[in-house]
C-alpha positions in Angstrom: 0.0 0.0 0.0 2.6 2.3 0.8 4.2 1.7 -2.2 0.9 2.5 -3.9 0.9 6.4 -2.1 4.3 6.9 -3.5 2.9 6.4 -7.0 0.7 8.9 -6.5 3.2 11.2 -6.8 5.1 9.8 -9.5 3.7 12.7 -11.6 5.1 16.4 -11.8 3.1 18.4 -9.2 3.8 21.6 -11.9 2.0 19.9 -14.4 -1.4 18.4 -12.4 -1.4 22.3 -11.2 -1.9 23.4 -14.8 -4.9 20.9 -15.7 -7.9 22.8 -13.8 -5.9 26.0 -15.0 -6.1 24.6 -19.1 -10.0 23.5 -17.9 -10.9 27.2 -16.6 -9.3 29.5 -19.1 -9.9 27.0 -22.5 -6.7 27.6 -24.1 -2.5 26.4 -23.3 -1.5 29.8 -23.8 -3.6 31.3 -21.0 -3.0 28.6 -18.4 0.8 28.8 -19.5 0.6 32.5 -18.5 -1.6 31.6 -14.9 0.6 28.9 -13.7 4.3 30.9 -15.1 5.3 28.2 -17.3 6.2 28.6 -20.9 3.5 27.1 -24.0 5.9 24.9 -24.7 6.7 23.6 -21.4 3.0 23.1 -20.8 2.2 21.0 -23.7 5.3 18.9 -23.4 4.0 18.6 -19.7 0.6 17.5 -20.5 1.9 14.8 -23.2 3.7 13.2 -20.5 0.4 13.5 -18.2 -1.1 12.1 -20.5 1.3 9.2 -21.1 1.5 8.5 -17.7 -2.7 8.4 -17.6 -2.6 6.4 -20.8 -5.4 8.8 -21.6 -6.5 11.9 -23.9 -6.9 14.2 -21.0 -8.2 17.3 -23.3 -9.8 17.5 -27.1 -8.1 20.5 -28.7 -10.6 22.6 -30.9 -10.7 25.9 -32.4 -12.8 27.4 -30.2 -10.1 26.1 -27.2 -9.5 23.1 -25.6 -12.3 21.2 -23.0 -11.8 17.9 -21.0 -12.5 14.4 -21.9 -14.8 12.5 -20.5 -10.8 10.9 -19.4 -10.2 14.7 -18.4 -12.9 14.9 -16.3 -12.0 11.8 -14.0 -8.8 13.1 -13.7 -9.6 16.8 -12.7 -12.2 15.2 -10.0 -9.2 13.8 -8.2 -6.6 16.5 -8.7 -8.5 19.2 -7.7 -8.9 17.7 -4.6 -5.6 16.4 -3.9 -4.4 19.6 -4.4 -6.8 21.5 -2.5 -5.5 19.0 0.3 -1.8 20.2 -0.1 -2.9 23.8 0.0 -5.0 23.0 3.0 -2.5 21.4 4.9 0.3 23.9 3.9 -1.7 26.8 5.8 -2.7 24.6 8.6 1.5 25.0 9.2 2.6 28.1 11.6 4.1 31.2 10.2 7.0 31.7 11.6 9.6 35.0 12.1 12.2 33.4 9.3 11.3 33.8 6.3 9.0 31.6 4.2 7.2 31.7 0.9 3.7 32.3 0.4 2.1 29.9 -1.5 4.7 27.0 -0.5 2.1 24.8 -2.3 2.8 25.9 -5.3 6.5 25.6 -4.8 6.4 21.8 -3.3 7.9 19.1 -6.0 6.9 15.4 -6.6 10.5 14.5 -5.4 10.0 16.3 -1.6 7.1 15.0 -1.1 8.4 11.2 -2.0 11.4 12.3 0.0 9.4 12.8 3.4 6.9 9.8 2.8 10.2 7.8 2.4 11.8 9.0 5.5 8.7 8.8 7.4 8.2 5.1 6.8 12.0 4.4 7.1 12.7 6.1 10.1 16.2 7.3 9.0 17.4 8.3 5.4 19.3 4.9 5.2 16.3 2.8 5.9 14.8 5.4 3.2 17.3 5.1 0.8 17.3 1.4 0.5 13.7 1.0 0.9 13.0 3.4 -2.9 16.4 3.1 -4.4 17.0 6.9 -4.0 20.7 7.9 -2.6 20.9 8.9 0.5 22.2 12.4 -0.3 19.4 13.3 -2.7 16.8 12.2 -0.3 18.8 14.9 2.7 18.5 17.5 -0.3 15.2 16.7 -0.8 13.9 16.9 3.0 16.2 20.3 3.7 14.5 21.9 0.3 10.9 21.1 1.6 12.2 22.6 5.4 12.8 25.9 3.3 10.2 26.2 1.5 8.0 25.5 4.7 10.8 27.9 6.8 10.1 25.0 9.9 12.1 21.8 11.0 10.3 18.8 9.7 12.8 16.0 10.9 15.0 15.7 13.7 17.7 13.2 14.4 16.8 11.1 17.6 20.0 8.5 18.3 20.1 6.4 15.5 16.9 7.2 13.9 15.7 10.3 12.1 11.9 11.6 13.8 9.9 14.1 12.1 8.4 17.1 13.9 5.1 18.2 14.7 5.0 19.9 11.5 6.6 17.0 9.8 3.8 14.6 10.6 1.0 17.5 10.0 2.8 17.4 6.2 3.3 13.7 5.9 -0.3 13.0 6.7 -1.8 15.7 4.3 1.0 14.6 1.3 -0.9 10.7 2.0 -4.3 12.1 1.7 -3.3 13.8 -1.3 -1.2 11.1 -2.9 -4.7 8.8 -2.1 -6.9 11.1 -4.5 -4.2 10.9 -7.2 -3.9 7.3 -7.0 -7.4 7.0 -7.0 -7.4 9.0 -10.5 -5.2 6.1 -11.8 -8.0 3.5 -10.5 -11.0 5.7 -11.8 -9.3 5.4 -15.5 -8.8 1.7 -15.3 -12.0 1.5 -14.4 -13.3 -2.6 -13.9 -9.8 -3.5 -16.0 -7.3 -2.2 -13.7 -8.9 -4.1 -11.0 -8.6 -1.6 -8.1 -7.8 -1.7 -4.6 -9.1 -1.3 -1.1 -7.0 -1.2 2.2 -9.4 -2.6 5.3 -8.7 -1.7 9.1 -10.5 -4.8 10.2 -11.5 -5.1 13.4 -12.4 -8.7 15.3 -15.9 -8.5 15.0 -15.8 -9.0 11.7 -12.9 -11.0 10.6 -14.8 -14.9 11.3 -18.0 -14.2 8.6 -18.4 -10.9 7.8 -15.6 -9.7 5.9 -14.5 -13.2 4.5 -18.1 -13.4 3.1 -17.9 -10.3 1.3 -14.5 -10.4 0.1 -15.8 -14.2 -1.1 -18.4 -12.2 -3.1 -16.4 -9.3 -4.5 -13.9 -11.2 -5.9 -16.4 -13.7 -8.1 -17.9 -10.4 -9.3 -14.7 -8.3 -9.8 -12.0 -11.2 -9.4 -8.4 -8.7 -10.4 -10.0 -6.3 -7.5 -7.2 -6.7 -4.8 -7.6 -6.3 -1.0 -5.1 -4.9 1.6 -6.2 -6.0 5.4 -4.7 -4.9 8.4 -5.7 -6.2 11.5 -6.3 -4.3 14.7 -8.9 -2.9 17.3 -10.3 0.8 17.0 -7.2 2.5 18.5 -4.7 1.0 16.7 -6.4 1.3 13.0 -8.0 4.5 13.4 -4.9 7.0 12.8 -4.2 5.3 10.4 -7.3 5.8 9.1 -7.4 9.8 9.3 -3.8 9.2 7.3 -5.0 7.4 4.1 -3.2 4.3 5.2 -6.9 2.5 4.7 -9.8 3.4 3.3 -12.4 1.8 5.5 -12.2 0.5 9.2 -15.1 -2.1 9.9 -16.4 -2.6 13.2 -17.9 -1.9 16.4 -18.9 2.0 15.7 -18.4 4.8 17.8 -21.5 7.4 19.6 -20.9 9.8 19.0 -18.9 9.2 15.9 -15.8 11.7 15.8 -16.6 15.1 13.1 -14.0 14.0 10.5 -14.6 10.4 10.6 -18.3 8.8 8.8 -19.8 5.4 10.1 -22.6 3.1 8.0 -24.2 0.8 10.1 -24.6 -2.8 8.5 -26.2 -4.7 11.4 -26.6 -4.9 15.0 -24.6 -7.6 17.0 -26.0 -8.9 20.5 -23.6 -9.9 22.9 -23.4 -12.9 25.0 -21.5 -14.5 27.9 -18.9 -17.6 26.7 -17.7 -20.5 28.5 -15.8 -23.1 28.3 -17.7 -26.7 27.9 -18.5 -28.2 31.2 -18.3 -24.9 32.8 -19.6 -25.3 36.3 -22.3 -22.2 35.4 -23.0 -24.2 32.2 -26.3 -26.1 32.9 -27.9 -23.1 35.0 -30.8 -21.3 33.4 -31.0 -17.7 34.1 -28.0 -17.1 35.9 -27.9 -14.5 38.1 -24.9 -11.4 38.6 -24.1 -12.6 41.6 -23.0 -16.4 40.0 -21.5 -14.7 37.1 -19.5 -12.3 39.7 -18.0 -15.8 41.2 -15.9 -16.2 38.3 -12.8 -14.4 36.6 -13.5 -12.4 33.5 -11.6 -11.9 30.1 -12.3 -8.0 29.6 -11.8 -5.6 26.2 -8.8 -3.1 26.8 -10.2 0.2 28.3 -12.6 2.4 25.9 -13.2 -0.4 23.9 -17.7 -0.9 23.5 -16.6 -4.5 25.0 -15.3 -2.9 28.3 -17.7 -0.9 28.1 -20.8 -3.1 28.0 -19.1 -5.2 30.8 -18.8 -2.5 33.2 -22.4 -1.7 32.4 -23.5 -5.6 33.0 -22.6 -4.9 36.7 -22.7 -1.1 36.8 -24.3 -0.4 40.7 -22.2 -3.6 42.1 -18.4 -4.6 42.9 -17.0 -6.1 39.8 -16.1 -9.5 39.5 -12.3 -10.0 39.4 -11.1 -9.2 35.7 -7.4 -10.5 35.7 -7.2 -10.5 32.3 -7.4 -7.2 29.7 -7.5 -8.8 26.0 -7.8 -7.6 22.7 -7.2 -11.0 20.9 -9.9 -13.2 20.2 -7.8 -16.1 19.4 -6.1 -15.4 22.4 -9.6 -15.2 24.2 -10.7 -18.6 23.1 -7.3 -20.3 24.0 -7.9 -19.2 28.0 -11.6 -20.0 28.2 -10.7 -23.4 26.5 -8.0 -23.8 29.8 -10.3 -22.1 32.3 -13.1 -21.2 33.9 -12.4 -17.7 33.4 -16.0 -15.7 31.6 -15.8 -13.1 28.8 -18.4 -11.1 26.7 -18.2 -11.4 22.8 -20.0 -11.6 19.8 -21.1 -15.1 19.0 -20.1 -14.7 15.5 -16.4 -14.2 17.0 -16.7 -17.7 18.7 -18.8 -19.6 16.1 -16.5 -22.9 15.0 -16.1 -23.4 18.4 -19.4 -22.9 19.7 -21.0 -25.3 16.6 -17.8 -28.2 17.6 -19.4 -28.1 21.3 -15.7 -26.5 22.4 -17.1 -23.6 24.0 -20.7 -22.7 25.2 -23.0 -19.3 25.9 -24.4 -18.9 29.3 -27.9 -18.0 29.9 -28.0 -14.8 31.7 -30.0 -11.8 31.0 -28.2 -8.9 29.2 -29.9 -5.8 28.9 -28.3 -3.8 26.5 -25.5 -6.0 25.2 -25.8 -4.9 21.7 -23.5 -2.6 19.6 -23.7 -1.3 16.1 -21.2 -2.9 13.6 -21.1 -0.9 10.4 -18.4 0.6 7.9 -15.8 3.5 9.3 -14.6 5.9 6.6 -13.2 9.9 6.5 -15.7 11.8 6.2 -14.1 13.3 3.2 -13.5 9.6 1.6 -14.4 9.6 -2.2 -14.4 5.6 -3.3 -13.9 4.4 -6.6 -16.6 2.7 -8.2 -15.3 -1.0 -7.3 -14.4 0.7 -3.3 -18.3 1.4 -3.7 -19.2 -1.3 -5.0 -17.2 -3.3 -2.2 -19.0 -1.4 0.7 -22.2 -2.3 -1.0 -21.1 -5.9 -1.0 -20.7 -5.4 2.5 -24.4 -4.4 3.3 -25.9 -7.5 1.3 -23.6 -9.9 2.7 -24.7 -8.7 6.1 -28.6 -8.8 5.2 -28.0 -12.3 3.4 -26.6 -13.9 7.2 -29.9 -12.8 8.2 -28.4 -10.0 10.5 -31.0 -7.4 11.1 -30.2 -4.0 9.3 -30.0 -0.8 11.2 -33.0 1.7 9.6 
């Protein structure tokens, strides 16, 4: 994936600045004047654009020159990307030195790759050998872009190299950015290129849900390609907001944060698991006080798990809780070994509850459901196959009979 966000800035910045300039003003001439490069320059620069697209970005007429239909999908995702730059430019402080202006329109393809590199690499060695770029160039590269911003973006911490405040602010908006231009690439291939979608998947959905779906996307698109990284809310969700993934599904959030955007795709109810031949096992209705008797397997803190636990025996000393757990397969292992109790999802637990291994209790849970659904940025603009994916998503979960959230 990270590869991928590179690519998206494997074209000359100069040049993508000069397509909604050619759109606005209709001719080469006039957009060569707006953006200060010469005619020539510009229509070399567009040939290679549009060798690089492997598209005819613009018809050329005599009244002027207006986008194809090509164009158009192309212009959708620049404009954005480089509103994003611009954006996250003047979210930067100003500072006594002095800076340019419009550092946005100063910024080249090769600082921007130069930071991305150094931020995944951690030092301009690791940087260096991870893109085949000296080490040198790359130093060049980062100390050009600390001009142009007039701030310190990286910082040498022992051995590794740490970027600042202002280098992360940066890093993140170049990844947003490179994300719409890559996504122009997808948008052109269209159902041939096959596309791409990077999941943050969260345990809830890794036994049934998201196998399901993924089983159904790929007999409808097979060349579609997915990226999944696994994780719980806190560990997937910054890389979320960076443009590391495209969608997080899971447990959902109330109140959802104001840059983030949650679909709901069903409602999961909660329920207490056990090993077989638990001693609470054959009970019927068991009561707080029989499930307090018993150790507990608990979600980390802030996790809805934790938090519907706590609210099981809100008013009452909790039962002892010796173990804090993330890891359902880890989860399973103990209960298997103990007589230790935990809440889950029984979707979470299913082999082993339909092999007899493990067992739900009867107790009454009020209010052990949660909300699973899809977790994007609000500003997320999916390709057709990315929408078509989340779509597979909904009718996989209304096709396991899980009840939809209106």
């Amino acid at each position: 994936m990270w590869a991928d966000v590179l690519d998206g800035f494997a074209y000359n910045l100069r040049h993508l600045r000069a397509l909604p300039a050619i759109e606005e003003r209709g001719s080469m001439s006039a957009a060569a004047e707006a953006i200060g490069l010469s005619q020539p320059a510009l229509a070399q620069g567009l040939a290679k654009l549009e060798e690089q697209f492997e598209a005819r970005l613009f018809e050329r007429a005599a009244d002027g020159m207006r986008p194809t239909a090509e164009g158009e999908l192309v212009l959708e995702r620049v404009r954005p990307a480089l509103a994003r730059l611009a954006s996250t430019f003047r979210s930067l402080p100003r500072t006594g030195r002095r800076g340019f202006q419009r550092p946005e329109n100063l910024v080249t393809s090769t600082q921007v790759r130069a930071l991305l590199s150094l931020a995944d690499g951690g030092s301009f060695l690791g940087a260096a050998r991870a893109t085949g770029t000296s080490q040198p160039a790359l130093h060049r590269a980062v100390r050009e872009l600390e001009t142009i911003c007039a701030l310190p973006l990286a910082e040498r911490r022992g051995q590794r190299v740490a970027l600042t405040e202002h280098g992360l602010r940066l890093t993140r908006g170049f990844r947003l950015a490179g994300a719409e231009l890559l996504a122009a690439r997808r948008d052109l291939a269209g159902d041939q290129g096959g596309g791409e979608i990077a999941i943050g998947a969260m345990p809830l959905c890794r036994a049934l849900l998201l196998p399901a779906a993924i089983s159904r996307m790929i007999r409808a698109a097979p060349s579609f390609r997915f990226d999944i990284a696994e994780g719980s809310y806190g560990e997937l969700v910054e890389p979320l907001r960076e443009g590391r993934i495209e969608i997080m599904i899971g447990a959902l959030r109330d109140p959802c944060p104001p840059d983030l955007e949650q679909q709901p795709l069903f409602v999961d109810r909660l329920v207490i698991a056990a090993r077989k031949g638990h001693p609470l096992g054959g009970s019927d209705r068991l009561t707080l006080d029989e499930l307090g008797a018993y150790p507990w397997i608990v979600g980390r803190e802030g996790s809805p798990l934790r938090a519907h636990w706590l609210q099981l025996f809100e008013g009452r000393p909790l039962p002892a809780a010796p173990i804090e757990c993330g890891s359902v397969m880890a989860i399973r292992g103990i209960l298997l070994d103990s007589n230790s109790l935990t809440l889950l999802s029984p979707d979470q637990i299913a082999l082993e509850l339909r092999t007899g291994l493990l067992t739900i209790l009867r107790a009454e849970l009020p209010h052990a459901e949660r909300t699973i659904g899809v977790i994007s940025r609000a500003e997320w603009r999916p390709t057709r196959l990315q929408r078509a994916f989340v779509e597979t998503l909904k009718e996989t979960a209304l096709s396991n009979k899980v009840p939809e959230i209106e």
